[in-house]
N, C-alpha and C positions, 0 to 999 in steps of 0.2 A: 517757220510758221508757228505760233503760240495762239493755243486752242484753252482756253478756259470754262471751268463751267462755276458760274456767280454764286451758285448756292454755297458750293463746300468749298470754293475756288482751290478743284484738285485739278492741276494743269497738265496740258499733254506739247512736249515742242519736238519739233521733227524739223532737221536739215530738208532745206529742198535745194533741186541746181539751180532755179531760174522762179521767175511770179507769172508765168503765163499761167492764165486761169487754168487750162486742162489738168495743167501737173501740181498744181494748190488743190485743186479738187481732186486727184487723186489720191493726194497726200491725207487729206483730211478722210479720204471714206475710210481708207488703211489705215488712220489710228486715233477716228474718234468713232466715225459711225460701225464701223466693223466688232468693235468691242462693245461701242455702247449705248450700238442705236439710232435712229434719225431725230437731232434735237425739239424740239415742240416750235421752236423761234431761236433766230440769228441776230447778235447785233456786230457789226462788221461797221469798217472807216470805208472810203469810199475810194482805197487802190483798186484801179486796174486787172488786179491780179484775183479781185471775189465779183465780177462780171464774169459775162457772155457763158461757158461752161460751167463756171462754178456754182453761179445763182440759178441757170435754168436747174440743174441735175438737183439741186436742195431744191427749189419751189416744186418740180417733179413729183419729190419724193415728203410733200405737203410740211415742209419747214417753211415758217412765219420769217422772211428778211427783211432787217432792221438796220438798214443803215443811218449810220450817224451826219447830222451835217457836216459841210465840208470845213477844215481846221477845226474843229472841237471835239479832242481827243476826254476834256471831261464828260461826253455823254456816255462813255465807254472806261468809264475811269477804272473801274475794279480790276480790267482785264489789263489796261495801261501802265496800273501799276506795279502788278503782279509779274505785265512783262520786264519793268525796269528793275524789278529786284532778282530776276534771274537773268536775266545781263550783270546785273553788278555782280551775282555770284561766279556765271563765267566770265568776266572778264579778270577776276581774283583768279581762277586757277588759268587761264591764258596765259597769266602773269608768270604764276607759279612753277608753271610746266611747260614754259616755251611752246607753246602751240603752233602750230602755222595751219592757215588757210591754202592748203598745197596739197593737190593730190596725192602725193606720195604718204601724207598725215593724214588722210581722210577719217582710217581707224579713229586714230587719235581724238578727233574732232567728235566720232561719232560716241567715244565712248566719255566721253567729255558732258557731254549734253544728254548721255543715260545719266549720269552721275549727278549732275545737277537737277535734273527734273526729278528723281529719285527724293535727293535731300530736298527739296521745295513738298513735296508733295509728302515727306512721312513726318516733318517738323509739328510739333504740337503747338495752336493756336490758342488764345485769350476762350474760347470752348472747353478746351480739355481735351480735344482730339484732334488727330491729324488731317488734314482732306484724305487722304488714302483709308482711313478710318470710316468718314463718312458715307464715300462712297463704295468701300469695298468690304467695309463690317469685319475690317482687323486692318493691322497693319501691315505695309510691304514686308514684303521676303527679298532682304535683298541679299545679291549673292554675294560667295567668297566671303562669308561672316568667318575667322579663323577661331572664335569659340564655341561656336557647334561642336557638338561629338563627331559627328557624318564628317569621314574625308580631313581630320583637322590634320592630322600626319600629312598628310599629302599636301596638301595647300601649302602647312610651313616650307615642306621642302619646295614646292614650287617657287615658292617667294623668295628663297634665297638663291636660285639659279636662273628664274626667268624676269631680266628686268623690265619687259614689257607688261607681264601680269603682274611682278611689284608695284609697276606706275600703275596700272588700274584699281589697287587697292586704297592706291595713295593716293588717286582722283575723289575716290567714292569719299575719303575723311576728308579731304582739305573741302571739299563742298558743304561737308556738316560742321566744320570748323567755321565755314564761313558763315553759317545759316545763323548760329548762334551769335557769331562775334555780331551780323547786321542787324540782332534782335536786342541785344544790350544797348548798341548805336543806336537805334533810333527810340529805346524810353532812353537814354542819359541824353539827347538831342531833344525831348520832350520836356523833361523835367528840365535843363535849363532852359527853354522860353517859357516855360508859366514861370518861374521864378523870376524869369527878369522881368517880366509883364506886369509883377504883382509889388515890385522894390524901384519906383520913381516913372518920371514922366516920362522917359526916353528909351524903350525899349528895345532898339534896335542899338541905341550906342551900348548899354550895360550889354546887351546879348553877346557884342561883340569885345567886350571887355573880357566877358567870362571866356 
């Protein structure tokens, strides 16, 4: 489930087992309204899964629902896209780290999706600040930092004998690796189409020349 709030778009994602509304609404009170309150307005698509339980307990609790029509994921774009650029970044350490979708990995998974909501949420924006910035009036504390003073001795040695806490240090970078590598790609993906747009009649052939 990916919970975004539009203003800072500082995002919150949480595994769930299933979309029945009960357990999406439980999900969202435990880690949006618990932390940060009951929102003012909702804008939601129109699954199954933000019906019957989910909508009455928020209109309950006097949240504005706003669902979007049906197929028109641009009324919802900000959240839509926000959701596709953290998939692209877990599906990069998916890659990276053999993930599997498998009980036995669940850890794995879970600590997968700290990691990237992490690095989504303390990257610095076209503002000057992070959403974690905006909303939290500093930046995350994220842990296992090995340049701290606090515990630095201990961490190295852990990281060279536990390779499960090694992969969690190496999730938390390759997430920030990737935040940066998708932030160059998309201004060098900018700047070539205004250039091709701006050099002859056929903009779609030179775009694809370059």
């Amino acid at each position: 489930v990916n919970i975004l709030d539009l203003a800072s778009t500082f995002g919150v994602v949480a595994m769930i087992p299933n979309k029945h509304p009960e357990i999406v609404w439980d999900h969202f009170f435990k880690h949006w309204i618990t932390p940060f309150g009951v929102p003012r307005r909702l804008i939601y698509d129109q699954g199954g899964e933000f019906e019957s339980e989910f909508g009455q307990e928020l209109e309950d609790l006097g949240c504005e629902l706003m669902p979007t029509a049906a197929i028109t994921p641009q009324q919802n774009a900000v959240c839509e896209r926000h959701g596709g650029i953290w998939k692209t970044h877990a599906r990069r350490l998916l890659d990276e780290f053999s993930v599997k979708f498998v009980p036995e990995q669940l850890h794995r998974v879970t600590w997968l999706t700290a990691a990237v909501t992490w690095a989504c949420n303390s990257a610095i924006d076209d503002s000057g600040y992070s959403p974690a910035q905006w909303v939290l009036g500093r930046g995350l504390r994220l842990p296992y930092t090995l340049l701290d003073q606090t515990g630095r001795l201990s961490l190295h040695e852990r990281v060279t004998r536990d390779r499960a806490f090694s992969e969690r240090i190496a999730m938390m970078s390759a997430a920030q690796r990737s935040i940066t590598s998708l932030r160059y790609d998309r201004a060098l993906s900018r700047a070539v189409l205004a250039r091709s747009r701006a050099h002859g009649a056929d903009p779609a052939r030179q775009l694809f020349q370059v």
